[in-house]
KEKE-3310 file (N, C-alpha, C; in steps of 0.2 Angstrom, whole numbers, plus 5000, padded with zeros to 4 digits):
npx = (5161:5169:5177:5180:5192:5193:5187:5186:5174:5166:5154:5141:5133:5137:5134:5126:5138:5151:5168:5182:5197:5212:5223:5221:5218:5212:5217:5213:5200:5183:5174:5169:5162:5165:5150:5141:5131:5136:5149:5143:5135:5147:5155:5143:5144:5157:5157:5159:5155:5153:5161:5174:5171:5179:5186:5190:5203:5209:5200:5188:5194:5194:5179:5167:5155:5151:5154:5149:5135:5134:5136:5125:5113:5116:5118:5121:5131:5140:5153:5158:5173:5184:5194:5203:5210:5222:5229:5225:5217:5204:5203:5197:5186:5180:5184:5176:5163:5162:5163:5152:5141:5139:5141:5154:5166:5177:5194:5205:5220:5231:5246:5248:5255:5268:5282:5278:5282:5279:5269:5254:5248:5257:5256:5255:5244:5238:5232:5222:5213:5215:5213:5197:5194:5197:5191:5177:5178:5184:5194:5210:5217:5232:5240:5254:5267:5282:5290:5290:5289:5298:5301:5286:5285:5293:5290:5278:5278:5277:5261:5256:5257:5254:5238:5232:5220:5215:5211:5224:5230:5240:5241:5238:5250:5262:5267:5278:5293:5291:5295:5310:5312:5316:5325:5315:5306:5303:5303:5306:5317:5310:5297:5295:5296:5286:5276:5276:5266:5248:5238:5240:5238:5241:5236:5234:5234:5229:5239:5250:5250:5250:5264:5272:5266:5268:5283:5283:5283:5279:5265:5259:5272:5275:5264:5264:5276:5272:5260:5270:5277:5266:5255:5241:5229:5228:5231:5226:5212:5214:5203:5207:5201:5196:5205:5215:5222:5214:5199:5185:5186:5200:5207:5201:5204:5217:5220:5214:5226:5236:5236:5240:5248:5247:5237:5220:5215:5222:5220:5206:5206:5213:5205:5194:5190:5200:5196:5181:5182:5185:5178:5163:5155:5150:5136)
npy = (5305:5297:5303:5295:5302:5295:5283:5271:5268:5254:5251:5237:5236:5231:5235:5248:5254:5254:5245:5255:5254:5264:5257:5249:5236:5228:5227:5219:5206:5209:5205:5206:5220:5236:5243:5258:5257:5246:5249:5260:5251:5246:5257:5261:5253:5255:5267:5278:5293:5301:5298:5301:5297:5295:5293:5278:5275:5266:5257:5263:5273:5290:5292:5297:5295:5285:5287:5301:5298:5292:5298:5309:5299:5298:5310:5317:5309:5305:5311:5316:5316:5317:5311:5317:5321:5333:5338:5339:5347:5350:5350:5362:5363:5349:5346:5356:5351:5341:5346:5357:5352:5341:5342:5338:5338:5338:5338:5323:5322:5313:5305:5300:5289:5279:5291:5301:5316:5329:5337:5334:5340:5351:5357:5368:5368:5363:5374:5382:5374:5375:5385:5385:5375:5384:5393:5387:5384:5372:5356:5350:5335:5325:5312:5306:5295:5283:5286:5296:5306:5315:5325:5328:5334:5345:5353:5360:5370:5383:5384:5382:5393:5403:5400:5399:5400:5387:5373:5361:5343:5332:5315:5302:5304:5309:5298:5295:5288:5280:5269:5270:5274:5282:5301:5305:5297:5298:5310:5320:5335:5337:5337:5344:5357:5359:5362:5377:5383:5388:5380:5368:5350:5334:5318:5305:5284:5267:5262:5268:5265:5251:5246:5248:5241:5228:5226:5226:5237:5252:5264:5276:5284:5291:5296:5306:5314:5319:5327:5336:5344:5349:5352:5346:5351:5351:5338:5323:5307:5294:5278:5269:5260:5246:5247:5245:5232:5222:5222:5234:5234:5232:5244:5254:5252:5251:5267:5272:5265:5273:5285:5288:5292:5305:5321:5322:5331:5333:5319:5321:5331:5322:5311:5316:5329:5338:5334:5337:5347:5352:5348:5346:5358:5355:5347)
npz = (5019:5006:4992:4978:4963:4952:4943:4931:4920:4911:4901:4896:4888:4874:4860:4861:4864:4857:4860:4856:4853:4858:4855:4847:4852:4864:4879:4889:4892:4891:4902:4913:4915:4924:4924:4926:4938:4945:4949:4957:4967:4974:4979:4988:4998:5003:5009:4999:4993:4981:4966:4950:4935:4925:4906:4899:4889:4886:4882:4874:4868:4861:4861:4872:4877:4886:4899:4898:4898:4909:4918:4916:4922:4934:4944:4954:4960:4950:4939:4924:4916:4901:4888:4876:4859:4858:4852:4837:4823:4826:4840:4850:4848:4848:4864:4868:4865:4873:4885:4887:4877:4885:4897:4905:4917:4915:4906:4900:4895:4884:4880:4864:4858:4862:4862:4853:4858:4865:4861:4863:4873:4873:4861:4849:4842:4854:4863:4862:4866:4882:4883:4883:4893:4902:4901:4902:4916:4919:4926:4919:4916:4916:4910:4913:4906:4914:4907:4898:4907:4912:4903:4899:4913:4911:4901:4905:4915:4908:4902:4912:4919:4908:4909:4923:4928:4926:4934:4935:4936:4941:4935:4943:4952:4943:4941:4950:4955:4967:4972:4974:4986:5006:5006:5001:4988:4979:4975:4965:4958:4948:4948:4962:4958:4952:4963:4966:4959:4962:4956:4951:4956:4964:4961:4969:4963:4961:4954:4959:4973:4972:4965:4974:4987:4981:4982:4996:5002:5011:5010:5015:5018:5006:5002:5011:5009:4998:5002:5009:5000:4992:5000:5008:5004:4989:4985:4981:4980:4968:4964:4952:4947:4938:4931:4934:4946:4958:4971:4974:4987:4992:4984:4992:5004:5002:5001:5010:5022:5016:5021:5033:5038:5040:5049:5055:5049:5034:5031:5028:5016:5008:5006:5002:5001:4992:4979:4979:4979:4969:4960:4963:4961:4948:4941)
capx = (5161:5176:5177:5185:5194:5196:5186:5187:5167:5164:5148:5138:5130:5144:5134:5129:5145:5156:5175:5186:5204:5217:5228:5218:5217:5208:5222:5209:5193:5176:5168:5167:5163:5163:5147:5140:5128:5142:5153:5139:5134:5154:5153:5140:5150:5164:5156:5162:5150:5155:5166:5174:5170:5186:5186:5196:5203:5212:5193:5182:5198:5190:5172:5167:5150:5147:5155:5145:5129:5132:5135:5118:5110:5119:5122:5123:5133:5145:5152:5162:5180:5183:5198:5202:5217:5221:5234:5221:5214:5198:5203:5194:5178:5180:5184:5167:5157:5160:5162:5148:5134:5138:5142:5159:5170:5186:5197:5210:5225:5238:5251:5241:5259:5274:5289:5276:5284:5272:5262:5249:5247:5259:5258:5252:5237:5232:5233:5215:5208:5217:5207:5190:5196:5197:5185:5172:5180:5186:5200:5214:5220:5237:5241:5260:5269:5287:5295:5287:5287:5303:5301:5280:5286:5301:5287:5272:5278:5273:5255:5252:5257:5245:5232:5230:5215:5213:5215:5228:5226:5245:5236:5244:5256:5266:5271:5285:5297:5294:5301:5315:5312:5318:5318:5311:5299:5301:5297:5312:5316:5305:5289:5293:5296:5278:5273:5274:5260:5245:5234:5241:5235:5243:5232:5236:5231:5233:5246:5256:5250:5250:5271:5275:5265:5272:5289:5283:5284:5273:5262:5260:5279:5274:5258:5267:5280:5270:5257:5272:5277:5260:5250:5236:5223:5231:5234:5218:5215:5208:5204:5209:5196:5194:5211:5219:5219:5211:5193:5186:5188:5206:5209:5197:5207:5226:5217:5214:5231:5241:5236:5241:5256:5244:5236:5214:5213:5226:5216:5198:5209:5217:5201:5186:5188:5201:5191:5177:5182:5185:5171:5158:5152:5149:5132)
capy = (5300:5299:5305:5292:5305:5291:5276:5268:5263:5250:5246:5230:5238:5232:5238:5256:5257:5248:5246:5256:5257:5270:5255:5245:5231:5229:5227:5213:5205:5214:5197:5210:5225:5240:5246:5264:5252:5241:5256:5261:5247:5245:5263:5261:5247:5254:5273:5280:5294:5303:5297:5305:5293:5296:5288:5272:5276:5259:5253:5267:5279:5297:5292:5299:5294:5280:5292:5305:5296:5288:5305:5310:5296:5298:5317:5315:5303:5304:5315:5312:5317:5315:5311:5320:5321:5340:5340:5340:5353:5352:5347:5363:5360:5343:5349:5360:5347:5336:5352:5361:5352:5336:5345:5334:5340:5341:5333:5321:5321:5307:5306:5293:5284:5281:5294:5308:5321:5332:5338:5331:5345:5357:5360:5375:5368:5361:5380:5383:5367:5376:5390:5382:5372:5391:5398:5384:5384:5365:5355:5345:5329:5326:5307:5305:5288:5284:5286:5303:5309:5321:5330:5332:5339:5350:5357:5360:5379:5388:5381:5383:5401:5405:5396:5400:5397:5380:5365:5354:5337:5327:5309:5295:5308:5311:5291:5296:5282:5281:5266:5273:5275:5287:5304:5311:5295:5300:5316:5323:5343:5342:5335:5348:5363:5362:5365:5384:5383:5385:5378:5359:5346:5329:5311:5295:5278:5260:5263:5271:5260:5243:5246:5249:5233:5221:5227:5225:5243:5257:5267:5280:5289:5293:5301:5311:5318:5323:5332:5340:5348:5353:5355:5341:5354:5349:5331:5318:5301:5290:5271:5267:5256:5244:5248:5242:5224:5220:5223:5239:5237:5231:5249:5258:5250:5256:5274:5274:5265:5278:5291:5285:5297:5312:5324:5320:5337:5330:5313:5323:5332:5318:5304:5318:5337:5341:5333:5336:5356:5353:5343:5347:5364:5350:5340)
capz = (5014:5004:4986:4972:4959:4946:4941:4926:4918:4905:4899:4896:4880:4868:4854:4860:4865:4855:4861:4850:4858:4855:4850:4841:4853:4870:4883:4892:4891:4894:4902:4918:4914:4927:4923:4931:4942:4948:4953:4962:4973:4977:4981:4994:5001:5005:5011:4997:4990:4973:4961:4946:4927:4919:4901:4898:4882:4884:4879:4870:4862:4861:4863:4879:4878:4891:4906:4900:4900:4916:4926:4916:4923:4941:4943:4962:4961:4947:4935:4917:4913:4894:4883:4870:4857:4859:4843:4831:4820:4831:4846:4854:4846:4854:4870:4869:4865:4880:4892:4884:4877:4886:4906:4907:4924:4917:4900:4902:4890:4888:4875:4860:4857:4861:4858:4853:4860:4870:4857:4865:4877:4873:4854:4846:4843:4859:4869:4863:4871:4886:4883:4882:4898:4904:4899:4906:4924:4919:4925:4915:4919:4915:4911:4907:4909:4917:4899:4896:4913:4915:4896:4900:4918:4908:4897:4908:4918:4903:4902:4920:4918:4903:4912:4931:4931:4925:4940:4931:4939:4938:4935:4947:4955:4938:4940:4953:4956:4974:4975:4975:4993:5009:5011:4995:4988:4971:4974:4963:4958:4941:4951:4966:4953:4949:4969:4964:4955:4967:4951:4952:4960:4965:4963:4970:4963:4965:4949:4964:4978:4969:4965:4983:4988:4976:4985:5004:5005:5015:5007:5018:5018:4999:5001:5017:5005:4994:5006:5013:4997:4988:5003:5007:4999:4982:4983:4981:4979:4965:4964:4946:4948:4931:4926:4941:4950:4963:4973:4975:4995:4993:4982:4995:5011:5001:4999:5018:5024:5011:5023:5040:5043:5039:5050:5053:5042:5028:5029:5024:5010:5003:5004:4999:5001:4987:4974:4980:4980:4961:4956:4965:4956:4942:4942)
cpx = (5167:5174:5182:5185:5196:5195:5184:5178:5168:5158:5148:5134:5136:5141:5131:5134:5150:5165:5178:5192:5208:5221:5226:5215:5214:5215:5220:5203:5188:5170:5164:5165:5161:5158:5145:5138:5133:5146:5149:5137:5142:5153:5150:5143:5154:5162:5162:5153:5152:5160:5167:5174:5174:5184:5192:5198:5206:5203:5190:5188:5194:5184:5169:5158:5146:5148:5149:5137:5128:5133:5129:5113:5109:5120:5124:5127:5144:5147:5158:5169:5182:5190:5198:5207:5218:5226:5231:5217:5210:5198:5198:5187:5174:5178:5176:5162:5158:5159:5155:5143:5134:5140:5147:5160:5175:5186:5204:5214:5231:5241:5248:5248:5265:5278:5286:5278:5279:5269:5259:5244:5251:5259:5255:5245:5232:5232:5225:5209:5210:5211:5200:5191:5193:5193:5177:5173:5181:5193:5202:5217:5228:5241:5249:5264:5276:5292:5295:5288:5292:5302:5291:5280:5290:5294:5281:5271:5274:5266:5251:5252:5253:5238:5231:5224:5210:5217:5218:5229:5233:5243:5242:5253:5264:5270:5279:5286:5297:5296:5308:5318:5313:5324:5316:5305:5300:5300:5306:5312:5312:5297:5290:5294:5288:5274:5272:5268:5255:5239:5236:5241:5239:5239:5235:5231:5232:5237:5251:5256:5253:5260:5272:5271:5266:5280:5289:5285:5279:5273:5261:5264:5277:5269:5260:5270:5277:5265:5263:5278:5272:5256:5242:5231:5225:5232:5226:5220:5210:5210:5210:5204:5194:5199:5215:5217:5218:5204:5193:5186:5195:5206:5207:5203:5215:5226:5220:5223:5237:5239:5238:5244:5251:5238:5226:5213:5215:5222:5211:5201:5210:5211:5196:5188:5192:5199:5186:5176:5182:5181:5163:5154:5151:5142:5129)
cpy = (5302:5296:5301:5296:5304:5284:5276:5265:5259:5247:5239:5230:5238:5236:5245:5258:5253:5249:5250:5261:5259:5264:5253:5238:5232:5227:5219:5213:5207:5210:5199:5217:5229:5244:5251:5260:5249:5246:5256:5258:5247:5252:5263:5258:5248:5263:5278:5285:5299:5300:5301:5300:5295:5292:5285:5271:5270:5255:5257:5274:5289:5298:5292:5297:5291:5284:5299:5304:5295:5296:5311:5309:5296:5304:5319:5313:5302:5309:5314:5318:5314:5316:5313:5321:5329:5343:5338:5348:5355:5350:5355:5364:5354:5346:5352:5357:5344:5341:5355:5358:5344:5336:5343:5340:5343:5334:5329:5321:5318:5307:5301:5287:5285:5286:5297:5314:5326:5338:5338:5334:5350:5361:5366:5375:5364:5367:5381:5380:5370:5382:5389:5380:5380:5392:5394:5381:5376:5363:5352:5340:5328:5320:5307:5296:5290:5287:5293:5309:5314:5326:5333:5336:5348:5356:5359:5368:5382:5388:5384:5390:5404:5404:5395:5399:5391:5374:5359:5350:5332:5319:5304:5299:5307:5303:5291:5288:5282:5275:5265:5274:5281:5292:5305:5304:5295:5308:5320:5330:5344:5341:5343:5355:5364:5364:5373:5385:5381:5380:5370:5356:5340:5323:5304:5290:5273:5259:5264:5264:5251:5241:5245:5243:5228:5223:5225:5232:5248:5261:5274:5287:5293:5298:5309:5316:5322:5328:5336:5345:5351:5354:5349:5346:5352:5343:5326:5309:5296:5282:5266:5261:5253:5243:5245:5236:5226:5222:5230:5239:5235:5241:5254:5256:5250:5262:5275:5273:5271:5284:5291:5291:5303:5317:5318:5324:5335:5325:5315:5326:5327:5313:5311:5327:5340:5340:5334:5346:5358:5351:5343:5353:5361:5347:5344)
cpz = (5009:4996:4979:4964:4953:4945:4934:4925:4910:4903:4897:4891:4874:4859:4853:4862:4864:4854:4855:4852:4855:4849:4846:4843:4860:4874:4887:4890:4895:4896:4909:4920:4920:4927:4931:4940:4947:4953:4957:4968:4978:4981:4988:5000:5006:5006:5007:4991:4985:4970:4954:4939:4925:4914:4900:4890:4879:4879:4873:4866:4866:4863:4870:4882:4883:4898:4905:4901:4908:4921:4921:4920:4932:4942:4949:4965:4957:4942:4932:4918:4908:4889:4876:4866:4856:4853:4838:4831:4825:4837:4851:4852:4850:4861:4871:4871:4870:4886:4892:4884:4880:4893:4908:4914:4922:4910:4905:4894:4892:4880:4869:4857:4859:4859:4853:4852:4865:4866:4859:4870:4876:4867:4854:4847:4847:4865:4868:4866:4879:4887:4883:4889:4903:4907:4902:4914:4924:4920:4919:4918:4915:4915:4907:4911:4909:4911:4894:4900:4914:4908:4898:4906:4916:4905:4900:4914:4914:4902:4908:4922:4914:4907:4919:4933:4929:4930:4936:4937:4938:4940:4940:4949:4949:4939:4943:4955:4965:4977:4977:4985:4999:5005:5005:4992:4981:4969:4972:4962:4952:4943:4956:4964:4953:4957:4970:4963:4958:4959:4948:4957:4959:4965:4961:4968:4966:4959:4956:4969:4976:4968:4970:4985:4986:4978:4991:5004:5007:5010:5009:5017:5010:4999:5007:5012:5002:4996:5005:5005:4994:4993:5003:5004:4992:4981:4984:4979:4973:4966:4959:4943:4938:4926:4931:4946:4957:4966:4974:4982:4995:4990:4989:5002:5007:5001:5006:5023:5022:5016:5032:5043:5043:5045:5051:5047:5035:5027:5024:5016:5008:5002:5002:4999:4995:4980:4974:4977:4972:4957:4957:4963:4950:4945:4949)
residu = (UNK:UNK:UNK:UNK:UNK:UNK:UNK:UNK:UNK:UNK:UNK:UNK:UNK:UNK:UNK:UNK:UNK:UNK:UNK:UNK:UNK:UNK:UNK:UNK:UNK:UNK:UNK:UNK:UNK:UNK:UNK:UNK:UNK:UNK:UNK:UNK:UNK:UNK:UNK:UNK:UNK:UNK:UNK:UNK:UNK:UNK:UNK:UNK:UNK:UNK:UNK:UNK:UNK:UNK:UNK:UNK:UNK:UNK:UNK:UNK:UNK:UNK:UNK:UNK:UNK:UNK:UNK:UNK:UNK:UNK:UNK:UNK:UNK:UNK:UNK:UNK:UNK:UNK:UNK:UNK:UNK:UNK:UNK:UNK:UNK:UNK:UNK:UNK:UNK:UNK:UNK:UNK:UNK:UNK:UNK:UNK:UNK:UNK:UNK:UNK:UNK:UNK:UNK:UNK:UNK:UNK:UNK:UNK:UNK:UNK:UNK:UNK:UNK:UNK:UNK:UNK:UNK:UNK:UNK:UNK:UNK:UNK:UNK:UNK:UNK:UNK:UNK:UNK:UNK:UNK:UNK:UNK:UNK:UNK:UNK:UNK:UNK:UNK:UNK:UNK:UNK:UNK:UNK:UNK:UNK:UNK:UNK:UNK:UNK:UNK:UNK:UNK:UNK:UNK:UNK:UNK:UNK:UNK:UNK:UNK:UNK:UNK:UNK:UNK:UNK:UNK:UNK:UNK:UNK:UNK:UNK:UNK:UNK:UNK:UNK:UNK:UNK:UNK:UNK:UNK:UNK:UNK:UNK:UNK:UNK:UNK:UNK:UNK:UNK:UNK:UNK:UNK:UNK:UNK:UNK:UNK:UNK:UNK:UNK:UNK:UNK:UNK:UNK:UNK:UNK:UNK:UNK:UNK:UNK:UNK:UNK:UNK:UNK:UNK:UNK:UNK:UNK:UNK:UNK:UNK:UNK:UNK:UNK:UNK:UNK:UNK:UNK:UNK:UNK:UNK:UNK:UNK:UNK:UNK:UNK:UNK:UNK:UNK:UNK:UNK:UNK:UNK:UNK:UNK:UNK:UNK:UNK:UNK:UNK:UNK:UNK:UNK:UNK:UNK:UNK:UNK:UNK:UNK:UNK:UNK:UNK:UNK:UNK:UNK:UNK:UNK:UNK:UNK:UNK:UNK:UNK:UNK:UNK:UNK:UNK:UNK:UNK:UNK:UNK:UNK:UNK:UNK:UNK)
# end
């Protein structure tokens, strides 16, 4: 069964769970929402058996609440990953509560605006939300976009050093340009600097896939590359599902094509086993 390490859930309860987006505005309308239920039939569908509930902060902000409901409600099934702003006073108080008294998996931290800086995981005061992370054997997700992408790489040794034994998660494979194309893919010297560090992991969406198909280009050679520097135990694959177009058997059959070049061994790593190695002592 193969393991999706990043879907996107929206309730259908708009007033227990009433949108309230980072920016202030919804990105789209919530006329479809991907409830837990929903996921899960698709899920069945497409022999797909755990997924991980990341928060869509594009919709709900900081309020982690519906992902962690629904990997209450599913704990078999599913299991929450929770946004958090880690450059606040209380950011490891936060952290607590989702890991602690609300069982999360793992945080994800994404930069809250434009031209930041990387505050947002490296400041002063997000080292003790590292330390919480830690201290409850939880990963961190690591959402940087193309515009962010070389200075969050530049600044992320030091962390990974401190913190060995926190599984950092680089979201949509650090948004490499593997457009770009043969041999390397995107896969430049500040993405493959972090291969050192057994404690990072690599995951593919349909952010990645969805580029290289709106060019006519293979999918495969990319996820190859990137195997062949971190090692398929390290590299995993999420949908995006809610936040990314198309069906979940299109996302599910780009999942599967993306691994073509890869060993059978490499395949089980990259569609269920290295998420599953990180997730699964969760729920």
């Amino acid at each position: 069964m193969i393991f999706d390490s990043h879907a996107h859930l929206v309730s259908d309860d708009f007033e227990r769970y009433p949108p309230a987006p980072l920016s202030g505005t919804l990105d789209r309308p919530l006329d479809d929402p991907m409830t837990a239920e929903k996921l899960l039939r698709l899920m069945q569908s497409q022999g797909v058996g755990r997924a991980v509930a990341v928060q869509r902060a594009h919709v709900y902000g900081y309020d982690n609440r519906y992902v962690c409901d629904a990997a209450d409600k599913y704990p078999g099934r599913l299991v929450a990953v929770c946004c958090i702003d880690a450059a606040t006073d209380d950011a490891a108080a936060r952290a607590r509560h989702w890991l602690v008294e609300r069982a999360a998996a793992g945080l994800r931290l994404t930069e809250p605006y434009k031209g930041s800086g990387v505050g947002w995981f490296a400041a002063p005061a997000a080292r003790p939300v590292w330390q919480v992370a830690e201290e409850m054997g939880a990963s961190i997700c690591l959402h940087m976009y193309r515009w962010n992408r070389d200075e969050t790489l530049e600044a992320l040794p030091p962390l990974l050093t401190a913190f060995p034994r926190v599984s950092v998660i680089i979201d949509h494979a650090s948004n490499l340009i593997a457009e770009q194309g043969p041999p390397d893919y995107g896969v430049d010297g500040a993405l493959a600097r972090l291969a050192r560090f057994p404690n990072v992991y690599q995951k593919f969406t349909a952010i990645n896939f969805a580029r290289l198909a709106g060019l006519s280009l293979p999918l495969a050679p990319v996820v190859n590359r990137v195997v062949k520097e971190f090692g398929a135990e390290r590299v995993m694959w999420g949908s995006d599902v809610a936040q990314s177009a198309g069906t979940y058997a299109d996302l599910v059959a780009m999942a599967k094509a993306s691994t073509a070049e890869l060993t059978e061994a490499q395949r089980q790593c990259v569609l269920r086993d290295t998420a599953a190695g990180i997730y699964t002592k969760h729920r």
